[in-house]
N, CA, C and O of each residue as an XYZ file, in Angstrom:
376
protein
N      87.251     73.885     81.421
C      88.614     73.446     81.540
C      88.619     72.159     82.359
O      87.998     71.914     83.394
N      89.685     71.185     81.475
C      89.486     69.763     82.740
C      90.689     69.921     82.603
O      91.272     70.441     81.651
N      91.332     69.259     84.022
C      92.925     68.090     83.892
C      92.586     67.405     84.260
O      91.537     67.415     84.903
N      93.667     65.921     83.940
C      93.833     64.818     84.523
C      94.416     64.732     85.209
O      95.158     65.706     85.331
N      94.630     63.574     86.239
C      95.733     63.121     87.256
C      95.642     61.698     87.256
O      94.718     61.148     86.657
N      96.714     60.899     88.014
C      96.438     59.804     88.277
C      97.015     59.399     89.274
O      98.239     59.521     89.315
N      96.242     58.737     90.484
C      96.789     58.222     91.570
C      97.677     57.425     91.871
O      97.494     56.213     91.767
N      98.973     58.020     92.362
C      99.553     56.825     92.645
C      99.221     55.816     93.955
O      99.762     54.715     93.852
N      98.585     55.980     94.917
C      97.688     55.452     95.886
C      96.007     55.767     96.071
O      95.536     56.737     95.477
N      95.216     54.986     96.841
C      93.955     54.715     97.027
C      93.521     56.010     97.249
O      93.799     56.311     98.410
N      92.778     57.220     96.469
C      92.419     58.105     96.948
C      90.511     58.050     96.374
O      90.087     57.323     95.475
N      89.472     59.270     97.406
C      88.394     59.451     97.435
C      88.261     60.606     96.432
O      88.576     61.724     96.841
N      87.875     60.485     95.291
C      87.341     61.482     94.545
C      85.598     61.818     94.609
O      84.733     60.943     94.613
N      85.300     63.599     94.664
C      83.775     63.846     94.805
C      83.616     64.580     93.217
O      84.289     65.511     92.774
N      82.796     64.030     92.718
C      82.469     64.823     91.777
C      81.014     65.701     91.596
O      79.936     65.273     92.008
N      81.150     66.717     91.056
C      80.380     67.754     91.277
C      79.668     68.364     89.996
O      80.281     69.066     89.191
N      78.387     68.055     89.877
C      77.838     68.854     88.567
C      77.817     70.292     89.259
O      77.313     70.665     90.319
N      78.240     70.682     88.690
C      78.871     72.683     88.960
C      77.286     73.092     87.977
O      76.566     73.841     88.637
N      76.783     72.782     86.801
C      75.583     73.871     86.426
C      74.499     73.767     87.453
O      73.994     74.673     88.117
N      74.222     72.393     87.455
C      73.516     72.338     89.060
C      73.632     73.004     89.949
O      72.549     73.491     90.274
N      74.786     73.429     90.817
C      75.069     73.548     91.822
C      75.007     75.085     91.701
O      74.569     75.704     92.670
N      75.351     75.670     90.748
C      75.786     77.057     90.377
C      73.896     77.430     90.098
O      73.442     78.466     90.585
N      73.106     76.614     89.413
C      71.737     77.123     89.455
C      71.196     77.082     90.978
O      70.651     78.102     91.400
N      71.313     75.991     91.799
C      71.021     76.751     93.027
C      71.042     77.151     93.749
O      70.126     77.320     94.553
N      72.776     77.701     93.819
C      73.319     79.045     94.394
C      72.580     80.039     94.229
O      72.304     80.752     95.193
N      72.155     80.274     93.119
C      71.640     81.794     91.973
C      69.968     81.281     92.817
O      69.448     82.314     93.239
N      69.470     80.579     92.994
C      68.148     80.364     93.485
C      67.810     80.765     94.863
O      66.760     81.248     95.286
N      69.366     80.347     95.743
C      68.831     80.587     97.214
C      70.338     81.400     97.684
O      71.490     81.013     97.491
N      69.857     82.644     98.358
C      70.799     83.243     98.461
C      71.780     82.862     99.744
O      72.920     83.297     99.907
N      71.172     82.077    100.493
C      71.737     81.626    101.542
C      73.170     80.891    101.156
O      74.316     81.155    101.520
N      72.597     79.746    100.175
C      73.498     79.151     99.996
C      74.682     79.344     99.114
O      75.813     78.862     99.049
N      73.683     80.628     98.167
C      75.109     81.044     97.484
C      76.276     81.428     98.209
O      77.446     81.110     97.996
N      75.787     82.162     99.102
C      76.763     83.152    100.038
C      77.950     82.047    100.971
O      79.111     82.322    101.273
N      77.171     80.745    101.273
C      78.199     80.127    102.368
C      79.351     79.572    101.119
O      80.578     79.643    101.192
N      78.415     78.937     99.831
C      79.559     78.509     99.011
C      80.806     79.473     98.769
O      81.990     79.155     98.874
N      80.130     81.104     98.316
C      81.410     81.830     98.140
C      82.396     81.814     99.140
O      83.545     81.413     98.953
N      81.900     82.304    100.331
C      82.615     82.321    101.556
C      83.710     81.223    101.680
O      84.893     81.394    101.977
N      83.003     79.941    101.361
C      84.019     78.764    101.834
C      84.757     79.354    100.709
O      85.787     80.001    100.900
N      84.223     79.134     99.446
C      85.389     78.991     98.080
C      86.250     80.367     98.925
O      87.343     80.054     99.395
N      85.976     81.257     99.044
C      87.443     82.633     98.696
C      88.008     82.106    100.191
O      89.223     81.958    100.055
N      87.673     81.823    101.333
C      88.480     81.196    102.528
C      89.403     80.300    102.321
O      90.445     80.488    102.949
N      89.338     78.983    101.343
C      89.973     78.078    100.571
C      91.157     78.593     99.421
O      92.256     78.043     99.360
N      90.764     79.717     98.537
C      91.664     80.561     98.103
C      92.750     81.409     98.625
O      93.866     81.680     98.181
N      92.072     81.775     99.760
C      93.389     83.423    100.314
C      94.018     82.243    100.930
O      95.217     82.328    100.662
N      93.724     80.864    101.834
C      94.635     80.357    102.379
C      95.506     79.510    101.495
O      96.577     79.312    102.068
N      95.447     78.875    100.195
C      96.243     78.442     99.125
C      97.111     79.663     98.620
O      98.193     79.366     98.112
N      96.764     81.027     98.698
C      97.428     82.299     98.098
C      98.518     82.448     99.047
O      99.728     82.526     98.839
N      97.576     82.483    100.588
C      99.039     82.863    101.275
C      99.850     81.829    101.592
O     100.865     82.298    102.107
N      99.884     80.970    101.551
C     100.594     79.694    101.745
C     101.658     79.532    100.183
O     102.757     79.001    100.343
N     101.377     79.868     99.160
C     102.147     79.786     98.158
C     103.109     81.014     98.204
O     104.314     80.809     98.055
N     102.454     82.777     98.483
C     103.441     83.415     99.146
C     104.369     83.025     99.797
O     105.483     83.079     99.277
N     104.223     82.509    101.134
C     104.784     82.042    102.367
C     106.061     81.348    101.294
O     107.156     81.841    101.024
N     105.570     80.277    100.908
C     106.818     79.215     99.745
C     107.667     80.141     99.035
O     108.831     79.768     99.182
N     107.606     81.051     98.420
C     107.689     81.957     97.602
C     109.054     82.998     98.408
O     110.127     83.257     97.864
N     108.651     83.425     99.715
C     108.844     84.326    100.588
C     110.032     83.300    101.245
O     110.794     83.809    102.067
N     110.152     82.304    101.006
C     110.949     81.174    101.811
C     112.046     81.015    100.869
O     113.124     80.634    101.327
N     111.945     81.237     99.686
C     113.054     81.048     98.935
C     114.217     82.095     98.350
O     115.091     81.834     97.523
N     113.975     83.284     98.991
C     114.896     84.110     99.081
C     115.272     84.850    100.354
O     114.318     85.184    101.056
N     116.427     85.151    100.756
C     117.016     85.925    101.938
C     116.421     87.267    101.531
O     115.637     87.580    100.634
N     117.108     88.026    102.572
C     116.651     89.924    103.106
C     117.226     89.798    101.746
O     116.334     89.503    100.950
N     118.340     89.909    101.211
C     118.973     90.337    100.041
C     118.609     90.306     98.645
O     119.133     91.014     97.784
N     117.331     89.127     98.374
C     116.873     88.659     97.354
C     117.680     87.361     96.522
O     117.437     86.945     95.389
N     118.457     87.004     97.252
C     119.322     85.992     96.758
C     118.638     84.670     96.845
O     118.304     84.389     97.996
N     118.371     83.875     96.032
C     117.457     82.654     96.589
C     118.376     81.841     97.485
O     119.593     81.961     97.350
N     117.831     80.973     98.444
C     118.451     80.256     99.206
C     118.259     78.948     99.453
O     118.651     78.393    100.480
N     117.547     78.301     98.377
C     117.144     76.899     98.304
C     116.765     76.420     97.047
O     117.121     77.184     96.150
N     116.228     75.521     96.704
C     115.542     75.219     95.923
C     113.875     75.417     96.228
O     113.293     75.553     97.304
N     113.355     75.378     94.844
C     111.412     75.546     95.097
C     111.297     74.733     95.943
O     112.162     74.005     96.429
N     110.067     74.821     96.202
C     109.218     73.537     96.988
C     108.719     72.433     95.627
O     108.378     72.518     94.448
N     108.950     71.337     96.738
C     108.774     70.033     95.796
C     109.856     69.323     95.290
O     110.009     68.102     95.299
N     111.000     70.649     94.606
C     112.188     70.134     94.558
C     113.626     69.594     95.452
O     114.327     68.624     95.162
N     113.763     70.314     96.330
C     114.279     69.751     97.465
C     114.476     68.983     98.957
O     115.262     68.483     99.762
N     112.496     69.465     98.489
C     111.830     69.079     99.946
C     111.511     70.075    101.067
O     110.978     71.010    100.469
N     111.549     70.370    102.339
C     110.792     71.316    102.953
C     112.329     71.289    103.474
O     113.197     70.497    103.110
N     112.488     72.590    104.632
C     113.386     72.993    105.746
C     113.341     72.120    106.881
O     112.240     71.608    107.083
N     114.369     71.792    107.758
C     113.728     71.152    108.988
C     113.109     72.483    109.551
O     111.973     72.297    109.986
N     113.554     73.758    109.656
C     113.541     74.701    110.382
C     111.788     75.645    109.593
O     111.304     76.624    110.162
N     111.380     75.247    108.732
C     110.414     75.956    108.343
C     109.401     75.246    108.908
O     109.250     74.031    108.786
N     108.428     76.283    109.772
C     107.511     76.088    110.222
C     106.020     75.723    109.577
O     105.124     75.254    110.278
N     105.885     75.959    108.346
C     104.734     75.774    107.521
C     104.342     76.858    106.904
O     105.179     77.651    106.472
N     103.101     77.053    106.774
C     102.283     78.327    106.271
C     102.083     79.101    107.746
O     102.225     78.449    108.780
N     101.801     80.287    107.780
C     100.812     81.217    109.201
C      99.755     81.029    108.635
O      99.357     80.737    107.507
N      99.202     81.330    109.992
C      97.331     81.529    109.752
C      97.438     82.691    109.003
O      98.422     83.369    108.707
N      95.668     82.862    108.617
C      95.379     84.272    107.691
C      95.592     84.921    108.620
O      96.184     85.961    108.330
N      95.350     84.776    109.789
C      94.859     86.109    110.590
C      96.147     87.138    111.315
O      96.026     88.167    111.980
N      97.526     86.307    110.835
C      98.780     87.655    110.895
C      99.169     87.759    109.402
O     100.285     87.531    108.936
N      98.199     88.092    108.815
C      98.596     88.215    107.403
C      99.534     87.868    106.432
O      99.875     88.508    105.437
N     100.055     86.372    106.987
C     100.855     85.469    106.578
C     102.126     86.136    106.578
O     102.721     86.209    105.502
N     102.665     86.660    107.661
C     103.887     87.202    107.806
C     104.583     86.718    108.800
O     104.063     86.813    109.912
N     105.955     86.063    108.691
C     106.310     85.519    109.889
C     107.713     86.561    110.322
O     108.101     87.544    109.691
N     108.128     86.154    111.223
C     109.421     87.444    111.648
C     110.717     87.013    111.510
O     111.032     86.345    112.495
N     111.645     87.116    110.667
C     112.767     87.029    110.335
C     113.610     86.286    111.524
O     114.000     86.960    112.477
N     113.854     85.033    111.459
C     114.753     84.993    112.758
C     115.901     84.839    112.812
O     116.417     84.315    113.799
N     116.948     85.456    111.256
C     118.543     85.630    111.326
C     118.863     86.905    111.495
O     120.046     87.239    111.573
């Protein structure tokens, strides 16, 4: 699977032969293991952070209360994503 994009400013692209990289994962177990690690650390924090967005757009009631993200822009009052480590739950403060 590819997509495209296109920059609208000066950005650093890395490109990566993945059969390479994926043969010597499978060769040395060391390194397989740190790649997974990073990759699923990089995942749960994109997962809970899209929750979090998700979790931001409706009240206790289920009523949405904004627009998505992207479309209206952020809250002044929203703090961001939480870390993983309170299980991306923040505490109601109305």
């Amino acid at each position: 699977m590819q997509f495209d994009a296109r920059a609208t400013e000066k950005v650093v692209a890395i490109a990566i032969d993945a059969p390479c990289l994926r043969a010597k994962a499978q060769a040395d177990d060391a390194l397989g293991r740190a790649l997974a690690e990073r990759v699923a650390a990089m995942l749960l924090d994109r997962l809970q952070t899209t929750r979090i967005r998700v979790l931001n757009l409706y009240d206790e009631d289920g009523a949405a209360t904004r627009e998505a993200p992207g479309e209206a822009g952020p809250r002044a009052d929203d703090p961001g994503p939480t870390s993983v480590s309170d299980g991306g739950r923040r505490p109601r403060t109305s």
